[in-house]
DOSE-140604 format. One record per residue: residue number from 1; x, y, z of N, C-alpha, C in turn. Coordinates in steps of 0.02 Angstrom, whole numbers. Layout:
N
     n     n.c1     n.c2     n.c3    ca.c1    ca.c2    ca.c3     c.c1     c.c2     c.c3
   NUM        X        Y        Z        X        Y        Z        X        Y        Z
...
//
This chain:
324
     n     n.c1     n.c2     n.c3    ca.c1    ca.c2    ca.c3     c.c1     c.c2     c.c3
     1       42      -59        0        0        0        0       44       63        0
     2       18      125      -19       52      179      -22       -7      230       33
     3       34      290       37       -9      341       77       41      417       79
     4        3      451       63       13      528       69       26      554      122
     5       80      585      133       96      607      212      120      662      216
     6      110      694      274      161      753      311      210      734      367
     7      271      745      364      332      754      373      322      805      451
     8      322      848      423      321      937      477      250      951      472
     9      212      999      504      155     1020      507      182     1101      467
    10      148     1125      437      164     1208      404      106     1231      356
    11       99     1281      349       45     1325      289       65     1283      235
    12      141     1277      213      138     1266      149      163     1197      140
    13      178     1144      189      195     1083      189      172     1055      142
    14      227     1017       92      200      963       49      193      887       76
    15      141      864       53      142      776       62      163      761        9
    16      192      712       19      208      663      -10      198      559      -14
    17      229      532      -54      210      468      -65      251      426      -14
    18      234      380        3      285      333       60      232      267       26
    19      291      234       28      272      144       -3      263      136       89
    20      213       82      107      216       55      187      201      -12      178
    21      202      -41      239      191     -126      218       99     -121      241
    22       54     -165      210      -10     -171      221      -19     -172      282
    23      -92     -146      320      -94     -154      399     -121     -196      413
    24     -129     -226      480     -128     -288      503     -193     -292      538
    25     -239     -360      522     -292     -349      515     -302     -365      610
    26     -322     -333      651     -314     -330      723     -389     -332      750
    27     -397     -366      791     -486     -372      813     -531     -315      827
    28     -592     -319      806     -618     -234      798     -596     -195      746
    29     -577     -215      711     -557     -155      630     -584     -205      558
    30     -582     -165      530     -583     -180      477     -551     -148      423
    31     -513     -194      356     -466     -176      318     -494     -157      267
    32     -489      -99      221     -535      -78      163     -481      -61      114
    33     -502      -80       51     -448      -56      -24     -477       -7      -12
    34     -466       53      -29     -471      120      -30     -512      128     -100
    35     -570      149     -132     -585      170     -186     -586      249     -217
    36     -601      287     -156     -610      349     -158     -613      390      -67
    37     -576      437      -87     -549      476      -25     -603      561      -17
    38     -638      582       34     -655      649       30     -599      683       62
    39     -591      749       22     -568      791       43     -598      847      104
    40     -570      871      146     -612      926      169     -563      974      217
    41     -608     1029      240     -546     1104      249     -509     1070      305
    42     -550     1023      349     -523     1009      419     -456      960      404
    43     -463      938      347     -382      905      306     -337      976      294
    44     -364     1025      279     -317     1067      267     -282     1086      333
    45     -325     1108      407     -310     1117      444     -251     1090      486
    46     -259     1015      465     -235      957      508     -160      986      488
    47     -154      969      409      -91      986      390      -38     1032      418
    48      -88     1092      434      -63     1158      441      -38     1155      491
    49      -58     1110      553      -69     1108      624     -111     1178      650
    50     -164     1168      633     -209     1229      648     -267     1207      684
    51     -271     1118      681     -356     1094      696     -315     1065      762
    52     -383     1055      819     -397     1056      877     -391      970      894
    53     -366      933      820     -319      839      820     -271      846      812
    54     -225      845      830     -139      842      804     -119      795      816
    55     -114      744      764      -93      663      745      -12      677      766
    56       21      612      787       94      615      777      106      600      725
    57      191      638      709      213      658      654      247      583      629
    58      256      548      571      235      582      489      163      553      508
    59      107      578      491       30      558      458       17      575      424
    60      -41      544      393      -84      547      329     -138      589      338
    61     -168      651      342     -233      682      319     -283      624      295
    62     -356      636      302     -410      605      297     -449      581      337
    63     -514      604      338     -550      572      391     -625      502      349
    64     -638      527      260     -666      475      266     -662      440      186
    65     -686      393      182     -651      342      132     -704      310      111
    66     -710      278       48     -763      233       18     -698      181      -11
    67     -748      112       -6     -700       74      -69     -724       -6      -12
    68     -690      -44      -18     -704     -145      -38     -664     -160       29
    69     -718     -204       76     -688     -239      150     -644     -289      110
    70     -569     -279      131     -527     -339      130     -509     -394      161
    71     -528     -361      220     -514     -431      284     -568     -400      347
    72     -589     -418      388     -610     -413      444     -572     -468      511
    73     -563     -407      558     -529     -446      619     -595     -484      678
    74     -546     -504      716     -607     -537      760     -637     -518      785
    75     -708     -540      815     -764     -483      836     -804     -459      800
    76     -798     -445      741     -843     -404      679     -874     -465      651
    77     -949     -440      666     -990     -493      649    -1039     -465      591
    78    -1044     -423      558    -1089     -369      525    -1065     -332      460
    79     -995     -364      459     -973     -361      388     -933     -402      364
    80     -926     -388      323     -899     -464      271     -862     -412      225
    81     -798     -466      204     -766     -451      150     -802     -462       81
    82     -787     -400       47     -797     -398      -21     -852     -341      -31
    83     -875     -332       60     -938     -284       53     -892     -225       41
    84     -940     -174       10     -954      -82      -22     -960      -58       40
    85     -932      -16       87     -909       30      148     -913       91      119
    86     -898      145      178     -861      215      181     -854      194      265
    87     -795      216      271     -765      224      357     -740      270      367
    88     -764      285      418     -763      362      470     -673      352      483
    89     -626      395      486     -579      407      540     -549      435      565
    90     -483      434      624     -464      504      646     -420      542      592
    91     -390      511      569     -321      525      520     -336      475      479
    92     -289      467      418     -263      416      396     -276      388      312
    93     -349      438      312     -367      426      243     -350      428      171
    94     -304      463      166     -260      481       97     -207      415      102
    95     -240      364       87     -195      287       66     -222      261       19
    96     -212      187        3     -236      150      -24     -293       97        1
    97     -283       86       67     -262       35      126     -287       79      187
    98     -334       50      199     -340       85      272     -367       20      314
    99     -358       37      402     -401        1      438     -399       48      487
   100     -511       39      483     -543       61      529     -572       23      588
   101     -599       68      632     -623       28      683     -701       14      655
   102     -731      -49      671     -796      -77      636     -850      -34      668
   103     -834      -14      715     -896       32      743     -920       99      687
   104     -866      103      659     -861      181      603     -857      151      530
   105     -886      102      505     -898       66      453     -946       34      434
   106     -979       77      393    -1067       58      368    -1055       22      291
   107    -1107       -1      281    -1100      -21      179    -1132       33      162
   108    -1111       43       96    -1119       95       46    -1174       75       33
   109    -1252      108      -12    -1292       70      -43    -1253       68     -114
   110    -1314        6     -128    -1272      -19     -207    -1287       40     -266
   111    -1324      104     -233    -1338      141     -315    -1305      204     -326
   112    -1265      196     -245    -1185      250     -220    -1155      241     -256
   113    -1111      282     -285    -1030      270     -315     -972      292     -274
   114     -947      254     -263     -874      250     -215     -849      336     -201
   115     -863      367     -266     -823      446     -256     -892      480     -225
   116     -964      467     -239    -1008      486     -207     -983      483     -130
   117    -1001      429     -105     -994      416      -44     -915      421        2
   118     -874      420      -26     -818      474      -20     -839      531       18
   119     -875      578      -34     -906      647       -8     -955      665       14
   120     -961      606       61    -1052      608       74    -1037      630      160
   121     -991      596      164     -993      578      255     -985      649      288
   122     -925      667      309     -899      720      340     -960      791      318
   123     -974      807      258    -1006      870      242    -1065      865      247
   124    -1099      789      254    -1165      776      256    -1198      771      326
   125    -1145      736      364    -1169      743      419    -1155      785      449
   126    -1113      844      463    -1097      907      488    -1175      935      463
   127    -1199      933      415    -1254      965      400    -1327      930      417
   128    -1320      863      430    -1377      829      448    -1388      857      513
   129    -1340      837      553    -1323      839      637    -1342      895      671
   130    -1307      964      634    -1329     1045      631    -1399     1062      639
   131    -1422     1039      576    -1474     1077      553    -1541     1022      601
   132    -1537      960      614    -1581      938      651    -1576      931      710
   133    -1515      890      749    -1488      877      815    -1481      954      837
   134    -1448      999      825    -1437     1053      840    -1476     1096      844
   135    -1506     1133      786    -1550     1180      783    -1621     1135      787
   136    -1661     1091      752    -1709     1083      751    -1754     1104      712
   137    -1714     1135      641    -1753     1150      588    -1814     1115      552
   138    -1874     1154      570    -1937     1136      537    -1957     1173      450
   139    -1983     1113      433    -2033     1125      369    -2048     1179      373
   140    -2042     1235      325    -2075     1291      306    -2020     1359      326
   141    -1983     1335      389    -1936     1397      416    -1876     1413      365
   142    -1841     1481      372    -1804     1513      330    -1726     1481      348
   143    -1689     1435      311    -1626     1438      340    -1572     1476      284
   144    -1534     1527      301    -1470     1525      295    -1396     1519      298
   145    -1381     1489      227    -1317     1463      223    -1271     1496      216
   146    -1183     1492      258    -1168     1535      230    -1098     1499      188
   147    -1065     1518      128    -1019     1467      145    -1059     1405       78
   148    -1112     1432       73    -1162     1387       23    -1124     1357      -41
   149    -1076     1357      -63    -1050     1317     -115     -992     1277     -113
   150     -967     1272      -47     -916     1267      -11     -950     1164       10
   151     -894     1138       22     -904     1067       41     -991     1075       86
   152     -973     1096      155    -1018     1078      211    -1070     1121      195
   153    -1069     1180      155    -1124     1217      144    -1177     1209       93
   154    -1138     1180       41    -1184     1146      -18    -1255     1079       19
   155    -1217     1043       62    -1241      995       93    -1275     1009      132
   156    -1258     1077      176    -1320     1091      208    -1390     1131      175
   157    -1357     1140       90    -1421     1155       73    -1456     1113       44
   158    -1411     1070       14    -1459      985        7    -1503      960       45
   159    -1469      983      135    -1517      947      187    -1566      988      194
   160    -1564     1056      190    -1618     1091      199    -1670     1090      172
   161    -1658     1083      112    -1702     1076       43    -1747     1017       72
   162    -1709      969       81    -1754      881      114    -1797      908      164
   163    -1773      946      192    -1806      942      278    -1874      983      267
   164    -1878     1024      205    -1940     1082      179    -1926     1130      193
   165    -1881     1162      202    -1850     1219      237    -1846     1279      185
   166    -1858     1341      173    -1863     1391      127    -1776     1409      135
   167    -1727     1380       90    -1656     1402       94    -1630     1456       46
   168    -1596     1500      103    -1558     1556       83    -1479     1559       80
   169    -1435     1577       10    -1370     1567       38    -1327     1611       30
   170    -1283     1615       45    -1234     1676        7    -1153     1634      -11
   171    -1144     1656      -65    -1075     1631      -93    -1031     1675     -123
   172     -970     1674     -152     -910     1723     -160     -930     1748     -239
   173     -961     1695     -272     -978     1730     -344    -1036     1712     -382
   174    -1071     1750     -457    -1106     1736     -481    -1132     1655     -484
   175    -1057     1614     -524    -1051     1578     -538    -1085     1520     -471
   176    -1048     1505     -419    -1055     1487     -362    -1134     1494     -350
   177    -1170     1540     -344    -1234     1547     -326    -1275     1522     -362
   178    -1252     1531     -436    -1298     1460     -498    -1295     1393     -448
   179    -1243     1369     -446    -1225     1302     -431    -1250     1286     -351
   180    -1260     1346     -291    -1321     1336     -252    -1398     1336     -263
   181    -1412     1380     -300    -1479     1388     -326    -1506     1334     -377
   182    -1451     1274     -418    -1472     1221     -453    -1479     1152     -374
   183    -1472     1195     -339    -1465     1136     -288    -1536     1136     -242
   184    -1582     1192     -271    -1621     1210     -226    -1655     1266     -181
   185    -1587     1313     -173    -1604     1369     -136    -1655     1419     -168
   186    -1682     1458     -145    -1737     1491     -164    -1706     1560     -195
   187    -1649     1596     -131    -1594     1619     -159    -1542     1629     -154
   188    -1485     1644     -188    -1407     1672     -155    -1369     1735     -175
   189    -1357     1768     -137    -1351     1816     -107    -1243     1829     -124
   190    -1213     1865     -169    -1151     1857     -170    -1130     1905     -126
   191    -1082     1889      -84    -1045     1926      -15    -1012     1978      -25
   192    -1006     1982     -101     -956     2052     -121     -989     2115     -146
   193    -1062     2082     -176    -1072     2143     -230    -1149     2157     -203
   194    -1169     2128     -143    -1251     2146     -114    -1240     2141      -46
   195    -1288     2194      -16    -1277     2179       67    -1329     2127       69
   196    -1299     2080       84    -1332     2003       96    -1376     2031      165
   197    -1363     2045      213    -1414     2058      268    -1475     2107      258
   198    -1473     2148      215    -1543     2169      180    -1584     2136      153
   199    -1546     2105       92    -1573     2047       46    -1611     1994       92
   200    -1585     1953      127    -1589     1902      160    -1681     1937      205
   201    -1665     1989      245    -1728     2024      282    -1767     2036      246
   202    -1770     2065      176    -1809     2087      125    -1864     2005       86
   203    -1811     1966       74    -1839     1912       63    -1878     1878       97
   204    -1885     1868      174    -1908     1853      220    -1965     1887      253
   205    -1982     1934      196    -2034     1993      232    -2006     2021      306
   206    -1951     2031      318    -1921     2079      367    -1918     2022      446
   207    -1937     1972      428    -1918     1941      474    -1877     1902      495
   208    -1822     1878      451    -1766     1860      454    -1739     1783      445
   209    -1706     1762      471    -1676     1679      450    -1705     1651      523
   210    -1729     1604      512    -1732     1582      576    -1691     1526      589
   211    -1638     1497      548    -1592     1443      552    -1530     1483      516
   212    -1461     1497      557    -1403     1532      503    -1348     1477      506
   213    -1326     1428      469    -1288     1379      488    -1201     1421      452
   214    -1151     1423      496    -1098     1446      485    -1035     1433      486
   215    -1020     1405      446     -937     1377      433     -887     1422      418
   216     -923     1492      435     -850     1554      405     -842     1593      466
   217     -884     1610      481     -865     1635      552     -834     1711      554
   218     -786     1767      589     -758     1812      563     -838     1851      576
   219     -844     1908      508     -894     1967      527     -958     1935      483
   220     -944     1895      455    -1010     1859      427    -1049     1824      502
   221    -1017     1813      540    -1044     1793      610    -1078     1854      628
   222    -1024     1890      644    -1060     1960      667    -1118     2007      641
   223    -1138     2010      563    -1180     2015      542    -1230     1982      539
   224    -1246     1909      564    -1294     1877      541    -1361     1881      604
   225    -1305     1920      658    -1347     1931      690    -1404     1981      722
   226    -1395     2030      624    -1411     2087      612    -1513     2022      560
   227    -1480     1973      553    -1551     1946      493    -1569     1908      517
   228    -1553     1876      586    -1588     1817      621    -1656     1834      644
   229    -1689     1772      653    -1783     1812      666    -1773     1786      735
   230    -1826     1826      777    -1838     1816      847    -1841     1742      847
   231    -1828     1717      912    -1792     1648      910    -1759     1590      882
   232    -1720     1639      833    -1677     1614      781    -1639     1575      817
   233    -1596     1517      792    -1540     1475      786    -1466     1521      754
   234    -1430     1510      785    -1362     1499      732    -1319     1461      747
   235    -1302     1418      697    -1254     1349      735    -1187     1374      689
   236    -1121     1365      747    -1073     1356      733    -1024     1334      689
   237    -1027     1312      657     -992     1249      616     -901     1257      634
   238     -889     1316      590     -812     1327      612     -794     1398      582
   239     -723     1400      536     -708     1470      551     -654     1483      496
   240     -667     1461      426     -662     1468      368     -636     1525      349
   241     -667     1591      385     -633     1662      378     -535     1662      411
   242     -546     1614      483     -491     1603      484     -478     1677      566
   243     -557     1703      551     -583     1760      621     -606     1728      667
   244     -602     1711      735     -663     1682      777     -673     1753      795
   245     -748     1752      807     -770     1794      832     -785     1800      894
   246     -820     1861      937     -867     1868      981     -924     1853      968
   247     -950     1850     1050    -1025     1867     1056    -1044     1911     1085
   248    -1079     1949     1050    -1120     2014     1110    -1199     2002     1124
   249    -1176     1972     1201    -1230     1944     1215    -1312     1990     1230
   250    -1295     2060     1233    -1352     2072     1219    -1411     2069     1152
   251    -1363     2060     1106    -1396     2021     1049    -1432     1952     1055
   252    -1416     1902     1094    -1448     1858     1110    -1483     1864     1138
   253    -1481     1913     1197    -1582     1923     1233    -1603     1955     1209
   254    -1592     2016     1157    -1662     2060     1151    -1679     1999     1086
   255    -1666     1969     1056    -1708     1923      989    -1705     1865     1017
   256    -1716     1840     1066    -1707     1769     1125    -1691     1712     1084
   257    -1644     1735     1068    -1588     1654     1006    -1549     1634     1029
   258    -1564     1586     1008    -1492     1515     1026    -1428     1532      979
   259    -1382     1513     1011    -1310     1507      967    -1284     1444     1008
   260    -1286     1390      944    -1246     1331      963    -1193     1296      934
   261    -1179     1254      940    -1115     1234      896    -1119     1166      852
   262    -1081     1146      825    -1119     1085      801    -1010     1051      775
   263     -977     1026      817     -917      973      809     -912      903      781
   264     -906      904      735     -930      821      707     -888      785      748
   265     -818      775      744     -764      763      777     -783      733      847
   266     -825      751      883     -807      754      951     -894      685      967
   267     -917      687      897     -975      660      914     -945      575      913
   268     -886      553      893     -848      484      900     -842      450      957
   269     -840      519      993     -811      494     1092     -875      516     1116
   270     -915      547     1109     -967      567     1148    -1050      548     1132
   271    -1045      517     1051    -1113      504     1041    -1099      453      983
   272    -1072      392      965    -1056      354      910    -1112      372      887
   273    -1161      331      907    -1221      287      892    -1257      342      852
   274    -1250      397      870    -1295      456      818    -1243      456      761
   275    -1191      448      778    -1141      486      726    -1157      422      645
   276    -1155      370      684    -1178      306      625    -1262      314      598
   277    -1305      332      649    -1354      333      640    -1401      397      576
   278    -1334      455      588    -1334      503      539    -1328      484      477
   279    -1279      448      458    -1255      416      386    -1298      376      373
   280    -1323      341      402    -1391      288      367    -1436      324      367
   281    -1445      384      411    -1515      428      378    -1504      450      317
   282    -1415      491      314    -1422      535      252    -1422      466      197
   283    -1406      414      209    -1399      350      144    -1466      359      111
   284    -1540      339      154    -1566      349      131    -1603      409       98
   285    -1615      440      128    -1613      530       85    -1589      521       32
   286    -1537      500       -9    -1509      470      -51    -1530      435      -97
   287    -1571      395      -75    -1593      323     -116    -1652      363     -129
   288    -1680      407     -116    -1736      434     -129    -1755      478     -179
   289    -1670      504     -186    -1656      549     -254    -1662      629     -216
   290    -1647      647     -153    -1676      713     -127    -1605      736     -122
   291    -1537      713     -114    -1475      735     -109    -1433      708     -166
   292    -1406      774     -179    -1382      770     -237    -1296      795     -240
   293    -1264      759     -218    -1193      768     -167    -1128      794     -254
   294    -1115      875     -240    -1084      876     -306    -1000      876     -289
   295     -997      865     -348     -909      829     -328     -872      870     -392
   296     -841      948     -391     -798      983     -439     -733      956     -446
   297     -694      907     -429     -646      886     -449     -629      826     -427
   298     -593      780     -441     -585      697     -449     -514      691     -479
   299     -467      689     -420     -394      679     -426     -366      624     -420
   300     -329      599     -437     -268      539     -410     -246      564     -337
   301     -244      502     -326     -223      525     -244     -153      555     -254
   302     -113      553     -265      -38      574     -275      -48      653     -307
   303      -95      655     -330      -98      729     -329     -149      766     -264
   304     -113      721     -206     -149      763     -149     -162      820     -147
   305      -75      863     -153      -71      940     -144     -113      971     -184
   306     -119      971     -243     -164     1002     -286     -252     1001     -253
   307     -266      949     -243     -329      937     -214     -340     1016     -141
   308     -289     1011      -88     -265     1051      -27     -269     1114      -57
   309     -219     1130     -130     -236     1209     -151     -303     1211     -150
   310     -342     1163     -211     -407     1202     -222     -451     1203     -165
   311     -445     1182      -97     -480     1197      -52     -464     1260      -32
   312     -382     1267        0     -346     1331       10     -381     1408      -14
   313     -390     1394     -103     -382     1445     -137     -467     1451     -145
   314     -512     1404     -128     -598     1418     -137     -601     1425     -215
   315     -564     1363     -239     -591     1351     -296     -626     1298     -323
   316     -654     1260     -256     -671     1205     -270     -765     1220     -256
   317     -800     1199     -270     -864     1178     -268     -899     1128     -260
   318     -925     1128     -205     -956     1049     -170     -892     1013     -135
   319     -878      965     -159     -812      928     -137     -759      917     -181
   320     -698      891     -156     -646      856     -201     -640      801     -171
   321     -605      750     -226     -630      682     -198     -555      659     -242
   322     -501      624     -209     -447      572     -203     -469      513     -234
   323     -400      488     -288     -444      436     -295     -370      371     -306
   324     -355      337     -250     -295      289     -280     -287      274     -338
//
């Protein structure tokens, strides 16, 4: 097997290729050929040493993977070799060859494609988890996205769209806002050339978002709490601007809103059973034809770095997806 690695942690660290010997199939895991790898920013982070996991040094970036059970160790009674997977993990995903633990290893359905389901996990359930576990978004309410063409934001307008939700988004360009608005949204709003917090109030008949799901964080935080409707939501996601912000909490009592957070990461040690239970919801959502998971680029794994720019540089749309 081969695998993509970092050496040093840095902004501009390259990975590279390392030949390794296959891993060893150990009780409780399971061994998967790798078919297809998702990319996502929290890979960029890792690299950078910027995210809140810091693997020991050399590792592989990746948290999730599609592709063919090769072996199963002892204990695993619920899959079988030869079955169609995606497995959850902490690190490790940019290989050929991985082994996961069986608890974080579902089958793919059969009408998935390996690079689908690649990019299904991490951005789907950050957005499943959010927008229901978290906020509690109902049929008919206003959510905005921000961040909307972006991996986790596209997905949360996929989920929104499912859930009946009237979705609003804002993205960096013309272009970008086609490619939310073919996804569903009602509208999007570009961050450069409209004050999105008018727009957004105006559209809403002056009453605002009542769901703001936010992966950028910075003054797009700070503004959103200029369009939220009286007992609005805004969930956390992360911080894309690269700003964390404040809170000024008298903004939260005079419009009596929640601000919560929503950590996929942390739901492994603290809540498996939802975290698996999410992915078989979004599977089916899926099979139903209501998510429509878009994938702007499809690399060789060895062209990791390239994959890392176009996240870097926000030139990617929906996901990028690795492919041994």
């Amino acid at each position: 097997m081969y695998a993509m690695v970092v050496d040093h942690v840095g902004e501009r660290e390259r990975l590279h290729r390392v030949d390794l010997p296959d891993p060893e199939v150990l009780p409780g895991q399971v061994v998967v050929d790798v078919k297809a790898v998702g990319c996502n920013f929290s890979d960029l982070l890792m690299v950078e040493g910027k995210y809140q996991l810091k693997p020991p040094l050399p590792f592989s970036p990746g948290t999730e993977v599609a592709g063919v059970v090769r072996a199963v160790g002892e204990g695993v009674g619920d899959i079988r070799p030869g079955q169609r997977v995606v497995a959850m993990l902490d690190w490790g995903g940019y290989a050929s060859v991985v082994a996961a633990p069986a608890a974080f290893v579902v089958p793919l359905p059969d009408s998935m494609p390996y690079e689908v389901g690649a990019a299904f996990g991490v951005a789907y359930q950050t957005a499943y988890l959010a927008l229901t576990h978290r906020a509690a978004l109902q049929a008919g309410e206003v959510l905005l996205v921000h961040g909307a063409a972006g991996g986790v934001g596209l997905a949360a307008v996929d989920v929104g769209c499912a859930l009946g939700a009237r979705v609003f988004g804002t993205a960096g360009s013309l272009q970008k806002c086609e490619v939310v608005m073919q996804h569903g949204a009602e509208a999007c709003f570009q961050v450069d050339a409209e004050d999105w917090v008018q727009a957004v109030n105006r559209a809403s008949n002056g009453r605002g978002a009542d769901v703001i799901y936010d992966p950028v964080g910075g003054t797009t935080f700070d503004r959103s709490l200029r369009c939220i409707a009286w007992c609005g939501r805004l969930v956390v996601i992360g911080f894309a601007s690269g700003d964390i912000p404040r809170l000024p909490m008298n903004r939260v009592l005079l419009k009596n809103i929640s601000v919560v957070g929503l950590n996929l990461g942390a739901y492994k040690a603290q809540e498996p059973a939802t975290l698996v239970r999410s992915l078989e919801a979004l599977f089916r959502l899926y099979e139903r034809g209501v998510l429509r998971p878009e994938i702007s680029a499809s690399l060789e794994l060895e062209r990791a770095n390239e994959a890392m720019a176009l996240i870097r540089e926000r030139k990617s749309v929906g996901k990028v997806v690795l492919i041994p």
